[in-house]
C-alpha positions as CSV (number, residue, x, y, z in Angstrom):
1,X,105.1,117.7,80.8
2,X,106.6,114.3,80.0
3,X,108.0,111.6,82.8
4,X,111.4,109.7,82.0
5,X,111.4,106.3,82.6
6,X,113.9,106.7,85.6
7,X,111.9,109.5,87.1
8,X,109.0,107.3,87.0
9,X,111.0,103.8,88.3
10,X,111.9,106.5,91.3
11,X,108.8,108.2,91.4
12,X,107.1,103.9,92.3
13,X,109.9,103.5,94.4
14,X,109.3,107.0,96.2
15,X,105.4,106.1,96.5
16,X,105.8,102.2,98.0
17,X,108.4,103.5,100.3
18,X,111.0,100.8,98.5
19,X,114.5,101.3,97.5
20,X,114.4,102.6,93.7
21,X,117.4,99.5,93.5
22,X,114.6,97.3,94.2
23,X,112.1,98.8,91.2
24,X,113.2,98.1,87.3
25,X,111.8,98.2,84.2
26,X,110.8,94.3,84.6
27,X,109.0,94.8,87.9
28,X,104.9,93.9,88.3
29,X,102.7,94.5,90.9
30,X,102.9,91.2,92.5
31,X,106.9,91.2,92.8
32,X,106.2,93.9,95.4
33,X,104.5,93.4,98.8
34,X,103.8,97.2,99.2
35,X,102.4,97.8,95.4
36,X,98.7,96.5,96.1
37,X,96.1,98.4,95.3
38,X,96.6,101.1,97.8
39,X,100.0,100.8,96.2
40,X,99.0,101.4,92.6
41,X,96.2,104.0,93.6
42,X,99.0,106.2,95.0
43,X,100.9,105.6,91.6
44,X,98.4,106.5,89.5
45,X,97.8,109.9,91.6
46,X,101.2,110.8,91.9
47,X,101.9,110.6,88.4
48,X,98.9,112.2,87.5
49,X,100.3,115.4,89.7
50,X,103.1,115.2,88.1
51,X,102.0,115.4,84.6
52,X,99.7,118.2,85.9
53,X,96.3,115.9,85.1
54,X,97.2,114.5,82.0
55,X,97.6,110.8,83.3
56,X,93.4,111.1,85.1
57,X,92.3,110.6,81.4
58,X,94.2,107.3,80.5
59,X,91.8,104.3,81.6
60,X,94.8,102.0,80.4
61,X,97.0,103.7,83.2
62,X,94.5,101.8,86.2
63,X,95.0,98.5,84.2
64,X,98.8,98.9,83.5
65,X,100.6,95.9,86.3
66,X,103.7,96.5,85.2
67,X,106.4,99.5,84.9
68,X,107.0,97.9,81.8
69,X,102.9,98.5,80.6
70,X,102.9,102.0,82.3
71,X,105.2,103.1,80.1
72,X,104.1,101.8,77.2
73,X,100.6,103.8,78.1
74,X,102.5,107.1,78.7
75,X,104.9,106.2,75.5
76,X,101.1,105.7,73.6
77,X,100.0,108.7,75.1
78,X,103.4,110.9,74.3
79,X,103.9,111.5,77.9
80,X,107.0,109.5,78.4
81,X,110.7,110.9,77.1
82,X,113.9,109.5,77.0
C-alpha cells in the first residue's frame, strides 16, 4: 500500500480535526495548535493503519515535523506515490 501526498495532507487534516484547506505541503507541527504530540501520535497511527503496519517500522516517521519531512520518509521508504 502506498499513501499520495493529498491522501495524506487529508488524512492530518482528518486526524487534527482541521480543514484539509488549512494543511499544505509547507505546514510544521508548530503552525498548528491541534498538531502537538497527541496530534502527531494520532498521525503516526493512522498512517500506520493505513499502510497496513508498514509506517510502525520507520523511527524517522516519529521525528518527521513537517508534511514536507513525512513524505520525504515515506518517498525513502517507497510508501509514498504520486
Amino acid at each position: 500500500m502506498k499513501i499520495t501526498t493529498q491522501e495524506f495532507i487529508n488524512m492530518v487534516a482528518d486526524v487534527l480535526e482541521v480543514e484539509s484547506q488549512n494543511v499544505t505541503i509547507d505546514t510544521a507541527m508548530g503552525d498548528l495548535e491541534e498538531w502537538d504530540s497527541l496530534g502527531q501520535l494520532g498521525i503516526l497511527m493512522k498512517l500506520d493503519e493505513i499502510l497496513g503496519g508498514a509506517a510502525s517500522g520507520l523511527r524517522e516517521l516519529a521525528e518527521a515535523g513537517s508534511i514536507e519531512q513525512f513524505i520525504s520518509v515515506l518517498k525513502n521508504a517507497s510508501l509514498h506515490s504520486d
